[in-house]
TIVO-2410 file (N, C-alpha, C; in nm, 3 decimals):
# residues 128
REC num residu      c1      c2      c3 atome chaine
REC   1      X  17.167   2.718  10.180     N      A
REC   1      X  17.202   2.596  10.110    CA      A
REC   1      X  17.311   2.522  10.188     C      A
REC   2      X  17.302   2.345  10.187     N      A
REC   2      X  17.405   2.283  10.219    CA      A
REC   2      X  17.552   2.349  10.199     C      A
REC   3      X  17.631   2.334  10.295     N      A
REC   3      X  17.785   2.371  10.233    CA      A
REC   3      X  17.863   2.204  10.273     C      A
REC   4      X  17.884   2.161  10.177     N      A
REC   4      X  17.992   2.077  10.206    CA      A
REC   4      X  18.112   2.058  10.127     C      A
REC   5      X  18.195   2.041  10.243     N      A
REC   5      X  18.350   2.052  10.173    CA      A
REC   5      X  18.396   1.923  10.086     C      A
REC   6      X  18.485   1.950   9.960     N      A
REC   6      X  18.529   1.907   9.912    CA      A
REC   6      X  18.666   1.845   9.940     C      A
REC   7      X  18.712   1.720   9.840     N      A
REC   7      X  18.832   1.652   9.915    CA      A
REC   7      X  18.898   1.609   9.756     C      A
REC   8      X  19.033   1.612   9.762     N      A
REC   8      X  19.159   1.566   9.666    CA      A
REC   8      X  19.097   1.670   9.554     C      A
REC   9      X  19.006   1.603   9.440     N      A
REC   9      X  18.986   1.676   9.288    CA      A
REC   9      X  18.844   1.725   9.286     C      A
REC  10      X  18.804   1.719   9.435     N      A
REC  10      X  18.632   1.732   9.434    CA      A
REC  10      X  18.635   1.843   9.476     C      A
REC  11      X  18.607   1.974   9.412     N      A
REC  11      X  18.560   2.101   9.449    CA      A
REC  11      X  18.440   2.102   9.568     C      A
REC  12      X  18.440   2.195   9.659     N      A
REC  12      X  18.368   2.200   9.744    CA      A
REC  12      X  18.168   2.239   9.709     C      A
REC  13      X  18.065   2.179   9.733     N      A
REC  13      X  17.964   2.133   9.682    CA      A
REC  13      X  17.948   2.266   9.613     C      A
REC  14      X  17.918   2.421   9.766     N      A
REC  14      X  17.827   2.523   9.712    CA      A
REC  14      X  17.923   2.620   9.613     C      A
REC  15      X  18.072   2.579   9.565     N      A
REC  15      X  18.091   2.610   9.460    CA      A
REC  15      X  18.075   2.538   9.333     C      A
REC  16      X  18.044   2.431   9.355     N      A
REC  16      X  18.060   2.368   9.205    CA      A
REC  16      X  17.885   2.368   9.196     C      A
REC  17      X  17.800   2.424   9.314     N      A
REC  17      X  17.646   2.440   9.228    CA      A
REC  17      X  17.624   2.571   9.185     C      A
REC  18      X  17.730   2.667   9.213     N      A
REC  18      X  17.733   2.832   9.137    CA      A
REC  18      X  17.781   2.787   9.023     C      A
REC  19      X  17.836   2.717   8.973     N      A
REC  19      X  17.861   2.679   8.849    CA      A
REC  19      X  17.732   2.589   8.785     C      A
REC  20      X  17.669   2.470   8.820     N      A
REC  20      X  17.607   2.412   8.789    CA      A
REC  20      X  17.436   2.408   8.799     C      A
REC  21      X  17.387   2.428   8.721     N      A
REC  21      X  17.225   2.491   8.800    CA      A
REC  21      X  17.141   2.361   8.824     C      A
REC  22      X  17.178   2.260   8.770     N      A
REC  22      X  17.126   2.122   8.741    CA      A
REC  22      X  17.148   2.087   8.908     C      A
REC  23      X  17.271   2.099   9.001     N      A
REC  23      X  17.326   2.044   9.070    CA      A
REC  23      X  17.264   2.155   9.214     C      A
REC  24      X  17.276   2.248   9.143     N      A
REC  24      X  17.181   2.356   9.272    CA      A
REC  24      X  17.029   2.315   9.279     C      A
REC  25      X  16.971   2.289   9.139     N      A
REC  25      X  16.818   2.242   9.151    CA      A
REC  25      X  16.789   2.089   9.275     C      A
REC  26      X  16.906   1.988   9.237     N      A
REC  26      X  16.884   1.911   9.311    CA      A
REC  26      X  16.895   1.923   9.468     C      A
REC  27      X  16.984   1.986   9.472     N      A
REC  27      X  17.026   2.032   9.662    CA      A
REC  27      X  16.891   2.142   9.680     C      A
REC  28      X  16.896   2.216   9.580     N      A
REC  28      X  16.716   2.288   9.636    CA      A
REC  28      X  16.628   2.240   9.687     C      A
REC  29      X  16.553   2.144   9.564     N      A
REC  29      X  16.479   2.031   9.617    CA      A
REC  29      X  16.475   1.933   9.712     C      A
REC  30      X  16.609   1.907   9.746     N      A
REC  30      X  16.652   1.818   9.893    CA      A
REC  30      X  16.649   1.941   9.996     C      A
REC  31      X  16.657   2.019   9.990     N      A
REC  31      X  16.618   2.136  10.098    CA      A
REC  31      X  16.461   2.169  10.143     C      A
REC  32      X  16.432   2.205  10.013     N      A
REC  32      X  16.238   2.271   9.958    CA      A
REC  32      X  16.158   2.119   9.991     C      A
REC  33      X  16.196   2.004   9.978     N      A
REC  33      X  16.119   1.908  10.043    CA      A
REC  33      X  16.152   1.795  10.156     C      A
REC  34      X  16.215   1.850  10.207     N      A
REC  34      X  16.253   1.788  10.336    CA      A
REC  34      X  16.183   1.789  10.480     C      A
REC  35      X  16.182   1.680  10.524     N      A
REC  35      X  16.054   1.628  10.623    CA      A
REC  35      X  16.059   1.538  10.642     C      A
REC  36      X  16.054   1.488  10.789     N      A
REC  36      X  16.058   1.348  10.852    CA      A
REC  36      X  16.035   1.273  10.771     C      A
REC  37      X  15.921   1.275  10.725     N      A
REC  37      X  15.847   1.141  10.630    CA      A
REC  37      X  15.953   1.132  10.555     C      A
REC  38      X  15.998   1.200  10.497     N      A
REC  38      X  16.094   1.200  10.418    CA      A
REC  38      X  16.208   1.027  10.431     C      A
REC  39      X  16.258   1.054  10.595     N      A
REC  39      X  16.344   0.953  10.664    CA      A
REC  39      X  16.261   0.838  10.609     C      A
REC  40      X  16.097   0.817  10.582     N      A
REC  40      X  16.031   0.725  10.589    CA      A
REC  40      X  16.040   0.588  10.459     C      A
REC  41      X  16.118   0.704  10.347     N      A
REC  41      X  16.127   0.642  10.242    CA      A
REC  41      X  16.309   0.620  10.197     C      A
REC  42      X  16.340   0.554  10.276     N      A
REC  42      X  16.556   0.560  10.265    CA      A
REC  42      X  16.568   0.550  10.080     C      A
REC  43      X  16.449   0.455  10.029     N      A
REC  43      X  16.555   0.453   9.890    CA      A
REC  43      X  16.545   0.526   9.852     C      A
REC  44      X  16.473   0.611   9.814     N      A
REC  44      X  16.445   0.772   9.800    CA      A
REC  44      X  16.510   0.834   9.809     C      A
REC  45      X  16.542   0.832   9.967     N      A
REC  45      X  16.618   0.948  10.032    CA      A
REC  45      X  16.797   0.936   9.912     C      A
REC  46      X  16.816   0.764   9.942     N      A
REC  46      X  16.944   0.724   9.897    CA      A
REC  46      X  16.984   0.755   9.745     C      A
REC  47      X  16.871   0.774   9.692     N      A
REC  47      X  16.849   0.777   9.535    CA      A
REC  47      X  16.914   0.946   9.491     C      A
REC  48      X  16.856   0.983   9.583     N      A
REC  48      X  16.806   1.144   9.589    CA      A
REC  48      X  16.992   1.209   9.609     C      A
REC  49      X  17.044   1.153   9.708     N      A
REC  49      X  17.142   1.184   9.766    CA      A
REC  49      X  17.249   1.084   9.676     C      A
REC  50      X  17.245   0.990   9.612     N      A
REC  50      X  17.339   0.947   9.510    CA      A
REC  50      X  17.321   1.054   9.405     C      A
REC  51      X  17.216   1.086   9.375     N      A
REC  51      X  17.239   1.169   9.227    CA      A
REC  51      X  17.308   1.272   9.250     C      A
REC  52      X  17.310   1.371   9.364     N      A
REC  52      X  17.354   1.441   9.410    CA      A
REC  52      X  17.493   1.488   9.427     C      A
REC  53      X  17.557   1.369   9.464     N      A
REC  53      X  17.687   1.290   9.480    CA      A
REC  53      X  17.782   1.279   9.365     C      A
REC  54      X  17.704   1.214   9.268     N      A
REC  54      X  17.748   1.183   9.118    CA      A
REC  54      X  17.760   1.314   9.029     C      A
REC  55      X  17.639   1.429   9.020     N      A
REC  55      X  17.623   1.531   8.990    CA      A
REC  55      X  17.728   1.604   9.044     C      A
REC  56      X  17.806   1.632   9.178     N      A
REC  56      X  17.895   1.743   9.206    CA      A
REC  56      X  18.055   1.660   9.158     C      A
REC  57      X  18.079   1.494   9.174     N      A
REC  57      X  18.137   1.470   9.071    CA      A
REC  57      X  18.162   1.454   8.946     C      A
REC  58      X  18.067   1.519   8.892     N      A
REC  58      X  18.080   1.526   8.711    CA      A
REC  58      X  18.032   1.417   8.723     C      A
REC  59      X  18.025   1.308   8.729     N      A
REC  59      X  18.016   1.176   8.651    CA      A
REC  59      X  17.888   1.155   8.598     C      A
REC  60      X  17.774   1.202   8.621     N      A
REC  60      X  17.671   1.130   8.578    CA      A
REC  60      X  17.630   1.102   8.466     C      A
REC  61      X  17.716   1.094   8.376     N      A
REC  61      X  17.681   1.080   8.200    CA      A
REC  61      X  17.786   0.991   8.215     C      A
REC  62      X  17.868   0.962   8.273     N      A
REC  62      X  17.939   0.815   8.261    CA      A
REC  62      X  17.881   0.686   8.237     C      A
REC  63      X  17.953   0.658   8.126     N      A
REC  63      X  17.849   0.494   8.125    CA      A
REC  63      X  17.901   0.411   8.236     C      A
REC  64      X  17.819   0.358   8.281     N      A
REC  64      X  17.818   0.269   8.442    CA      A
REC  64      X  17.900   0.127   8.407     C      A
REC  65      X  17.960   0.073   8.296     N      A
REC  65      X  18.032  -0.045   8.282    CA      A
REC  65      X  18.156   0.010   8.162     C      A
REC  66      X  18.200   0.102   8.199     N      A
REC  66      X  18.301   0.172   8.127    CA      A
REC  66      X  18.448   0.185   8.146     C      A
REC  67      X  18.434   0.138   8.244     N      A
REC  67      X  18.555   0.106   8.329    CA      A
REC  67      X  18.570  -0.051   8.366     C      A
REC  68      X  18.481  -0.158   8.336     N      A
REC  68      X  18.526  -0.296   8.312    CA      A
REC  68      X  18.380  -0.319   8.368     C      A
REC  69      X  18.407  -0.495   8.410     N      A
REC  69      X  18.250  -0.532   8.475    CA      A
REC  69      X  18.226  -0.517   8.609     C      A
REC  70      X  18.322  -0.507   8.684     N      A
REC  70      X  18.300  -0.557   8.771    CA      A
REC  70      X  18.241  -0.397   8.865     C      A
REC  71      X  18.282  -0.292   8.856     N      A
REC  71      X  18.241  -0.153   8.923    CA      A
REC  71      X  18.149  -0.091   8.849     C      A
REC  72      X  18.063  -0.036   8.876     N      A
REC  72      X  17.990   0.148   8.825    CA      A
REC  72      X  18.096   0.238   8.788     C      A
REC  73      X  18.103   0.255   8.669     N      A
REC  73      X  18.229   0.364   8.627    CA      A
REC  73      X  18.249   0.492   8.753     C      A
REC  74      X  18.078   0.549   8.769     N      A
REC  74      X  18.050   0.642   8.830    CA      A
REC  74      X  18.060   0.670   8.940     C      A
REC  75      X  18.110   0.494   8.990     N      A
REC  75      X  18.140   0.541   9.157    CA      A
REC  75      X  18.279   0.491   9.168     C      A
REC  76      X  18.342   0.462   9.084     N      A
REC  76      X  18.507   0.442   9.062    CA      A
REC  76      X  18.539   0.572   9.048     C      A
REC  77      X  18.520   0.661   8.929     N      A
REC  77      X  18.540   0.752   8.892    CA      A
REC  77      X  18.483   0.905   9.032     C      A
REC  78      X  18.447   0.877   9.084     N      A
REC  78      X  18.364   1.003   9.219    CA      A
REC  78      X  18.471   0.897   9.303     C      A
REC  79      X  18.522   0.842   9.341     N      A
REC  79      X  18.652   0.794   9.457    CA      A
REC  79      X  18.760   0.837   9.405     C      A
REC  80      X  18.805   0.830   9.263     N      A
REC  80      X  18.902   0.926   9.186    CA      A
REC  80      X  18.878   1.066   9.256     C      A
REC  81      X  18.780   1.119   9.201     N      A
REC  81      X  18.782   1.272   9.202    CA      A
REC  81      X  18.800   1.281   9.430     C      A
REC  82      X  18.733   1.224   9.457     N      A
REC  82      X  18.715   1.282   9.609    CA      A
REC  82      X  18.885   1.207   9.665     C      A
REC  83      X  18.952   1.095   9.621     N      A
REC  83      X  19.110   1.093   9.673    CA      A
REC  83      X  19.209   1.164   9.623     C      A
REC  84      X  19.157   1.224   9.481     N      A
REC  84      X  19.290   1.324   9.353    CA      A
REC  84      X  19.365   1.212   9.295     C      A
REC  85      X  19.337   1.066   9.340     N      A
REC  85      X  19.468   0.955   9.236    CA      A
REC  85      X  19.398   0.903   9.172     C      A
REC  86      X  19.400   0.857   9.049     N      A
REC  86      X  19.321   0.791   8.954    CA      A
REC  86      X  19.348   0.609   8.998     C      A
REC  87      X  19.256   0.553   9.003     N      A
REC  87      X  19.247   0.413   9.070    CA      A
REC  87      X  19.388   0.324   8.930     C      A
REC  88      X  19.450   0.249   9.095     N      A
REC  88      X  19.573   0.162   8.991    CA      A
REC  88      X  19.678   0.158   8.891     C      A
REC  89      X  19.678   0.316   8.944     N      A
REC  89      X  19.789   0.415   8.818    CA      A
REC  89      X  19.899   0.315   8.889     C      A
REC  90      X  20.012   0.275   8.790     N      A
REC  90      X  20.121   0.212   8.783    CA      A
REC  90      X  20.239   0.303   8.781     C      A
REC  91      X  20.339   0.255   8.834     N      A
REC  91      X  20.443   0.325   8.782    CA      A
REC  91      X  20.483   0.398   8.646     C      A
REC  92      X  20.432   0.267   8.543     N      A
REC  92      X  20.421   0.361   8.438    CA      A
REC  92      X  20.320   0.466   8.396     C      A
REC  93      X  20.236   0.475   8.505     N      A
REC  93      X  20.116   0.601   8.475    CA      A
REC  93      X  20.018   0.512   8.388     C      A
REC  94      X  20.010   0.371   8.372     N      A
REC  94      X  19.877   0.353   8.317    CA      A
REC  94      X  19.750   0.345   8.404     C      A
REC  95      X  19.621   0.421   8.386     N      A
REC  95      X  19.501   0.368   8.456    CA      A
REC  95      X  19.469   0.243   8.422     C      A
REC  96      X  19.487   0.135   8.543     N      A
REC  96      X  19.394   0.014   8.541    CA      A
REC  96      X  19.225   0.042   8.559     C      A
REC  97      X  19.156  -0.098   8.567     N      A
REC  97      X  18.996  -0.079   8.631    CA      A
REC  97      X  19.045  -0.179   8.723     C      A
REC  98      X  18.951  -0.225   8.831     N      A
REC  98      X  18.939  -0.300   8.905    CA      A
REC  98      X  18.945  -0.428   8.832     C      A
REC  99      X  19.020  -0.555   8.904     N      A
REC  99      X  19.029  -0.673   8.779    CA      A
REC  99      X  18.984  -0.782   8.876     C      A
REC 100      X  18.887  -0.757   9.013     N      A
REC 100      X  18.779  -0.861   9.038    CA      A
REC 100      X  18.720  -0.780   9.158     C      A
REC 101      X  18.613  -0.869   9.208     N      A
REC 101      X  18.541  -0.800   9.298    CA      A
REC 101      X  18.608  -0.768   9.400     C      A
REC 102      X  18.702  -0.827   9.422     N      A
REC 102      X  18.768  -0.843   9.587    CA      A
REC 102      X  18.791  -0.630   9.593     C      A
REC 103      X  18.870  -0.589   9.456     N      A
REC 103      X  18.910  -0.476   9.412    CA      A
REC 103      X  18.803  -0.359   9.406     C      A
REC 104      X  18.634  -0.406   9.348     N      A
REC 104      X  18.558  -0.338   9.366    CA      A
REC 104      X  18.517  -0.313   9.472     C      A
REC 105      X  18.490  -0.450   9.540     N      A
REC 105      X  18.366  -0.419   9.684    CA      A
REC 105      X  18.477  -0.309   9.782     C      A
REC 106      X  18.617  -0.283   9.767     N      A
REC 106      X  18.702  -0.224   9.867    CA      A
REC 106      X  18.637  -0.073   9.809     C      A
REC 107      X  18.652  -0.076   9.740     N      A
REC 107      X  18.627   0.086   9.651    CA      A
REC 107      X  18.479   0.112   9.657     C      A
REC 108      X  18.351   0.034   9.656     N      A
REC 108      X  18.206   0.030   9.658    CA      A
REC 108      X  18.206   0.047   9.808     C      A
REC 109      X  18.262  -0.001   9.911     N      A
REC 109      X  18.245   0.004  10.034    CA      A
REC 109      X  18.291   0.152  10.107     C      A
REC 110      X  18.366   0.192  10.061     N      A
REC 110      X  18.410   0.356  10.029    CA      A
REC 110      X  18.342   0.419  10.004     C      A
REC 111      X  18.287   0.412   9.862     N      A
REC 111      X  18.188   0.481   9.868    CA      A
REC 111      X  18.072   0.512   9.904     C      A
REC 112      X  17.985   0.385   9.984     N      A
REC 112      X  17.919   0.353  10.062    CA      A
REC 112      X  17.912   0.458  10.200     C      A
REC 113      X  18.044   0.469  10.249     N      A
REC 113      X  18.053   0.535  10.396    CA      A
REC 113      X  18.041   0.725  10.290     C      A
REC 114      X  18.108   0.713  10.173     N      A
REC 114      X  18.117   0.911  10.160    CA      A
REC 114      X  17.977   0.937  10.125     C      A
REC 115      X  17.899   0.876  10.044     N      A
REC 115      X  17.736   0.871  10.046    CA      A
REC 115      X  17.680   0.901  10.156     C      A
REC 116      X  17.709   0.810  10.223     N      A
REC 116      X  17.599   0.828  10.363    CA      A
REC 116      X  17.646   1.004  10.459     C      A
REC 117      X  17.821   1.000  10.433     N      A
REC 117      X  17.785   1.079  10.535    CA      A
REC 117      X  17.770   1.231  10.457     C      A
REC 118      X  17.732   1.228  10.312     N      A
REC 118      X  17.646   1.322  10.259    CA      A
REC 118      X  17.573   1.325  10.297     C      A
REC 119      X  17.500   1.209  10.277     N      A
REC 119      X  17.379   1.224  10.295    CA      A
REC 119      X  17.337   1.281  10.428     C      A
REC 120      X  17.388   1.255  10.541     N      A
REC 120      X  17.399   1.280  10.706    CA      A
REC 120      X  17.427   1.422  10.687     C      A
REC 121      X  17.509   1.512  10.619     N      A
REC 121      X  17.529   1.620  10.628    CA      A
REC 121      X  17.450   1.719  10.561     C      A
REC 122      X  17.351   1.672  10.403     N      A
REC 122      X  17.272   1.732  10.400    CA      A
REC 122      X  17.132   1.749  10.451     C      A
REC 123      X  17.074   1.649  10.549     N      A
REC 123      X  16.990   1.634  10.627    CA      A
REC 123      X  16.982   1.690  10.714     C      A
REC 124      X  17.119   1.728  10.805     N      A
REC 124      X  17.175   1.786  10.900    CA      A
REC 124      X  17.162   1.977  10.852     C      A
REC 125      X  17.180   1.999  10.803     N      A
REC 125      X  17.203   2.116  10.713    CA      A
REC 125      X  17.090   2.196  10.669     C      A
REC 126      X  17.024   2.130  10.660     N      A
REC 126      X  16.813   2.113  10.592    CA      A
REC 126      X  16.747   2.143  10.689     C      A
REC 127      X  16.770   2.129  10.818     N      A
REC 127      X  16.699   2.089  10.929    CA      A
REC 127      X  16.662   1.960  11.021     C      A
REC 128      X  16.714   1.859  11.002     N      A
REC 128      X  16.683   1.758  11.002    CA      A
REC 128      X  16.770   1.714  11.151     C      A
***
């Protein structure tokens, strides 16, 4: 199985799928069907490897506009867990959300690059 390391509040993958069987089934299946063709279909691939992502951060039962309009709770919340700081904590310790896009696309674009290079590492890992 993939091993990839974890960062800030994100436990490292192949322990948090000994805990999780939901989260081992999916990295199985990205293992058990992996194949060029595979490369052939990216949203797939991207789909496959977001759930993946979201799943070893807890989040995927997050409602996706829960954190305001402008972000995916779920990928605010998985940049939380993979930096350990909760986004816009203030001095006084309150959590903000993002309060326009300028704030999201910095944080969506982030997550953009830790996706992919999952994704690059479980491909890599698979055989690929």
């Amino acid at each position: 199985m993939p091993i990839l390391r974890g960062f800030g509040d994100l436990t490292d993958l192949h322990v948090v799928m000994s805990l999780d069987e939901a989260l081992l089934d999916l990295v199985a299946a990205f293992k058990v069907n992996w194949s060029w063709e595979v490369l052939g279909d990216p949203a797939a691939l991207d789909a496959l490897a977001e759930e993946i992502v979201q799943r070893w951060a807890g989040v995927q039962d997050v409602a996706a506009r829960s954190r305001g309009p402008h972000i995916d709770a779920r990928v605010l919340e998985t940049m939380e867990m993979l930096s350990g700081n909760l986004f816009g904590v203030t001095a006084g310790l309150e959590v903000r959300n993002p309060e326009g896009n300028w704030q999201a696309d910095a944080v969506e674009a982030a997550y953009e690059q830790f996706l992919n290079l999952v994704k690059v590492q479980l491909i890599l890992q698979v055989g690929g």
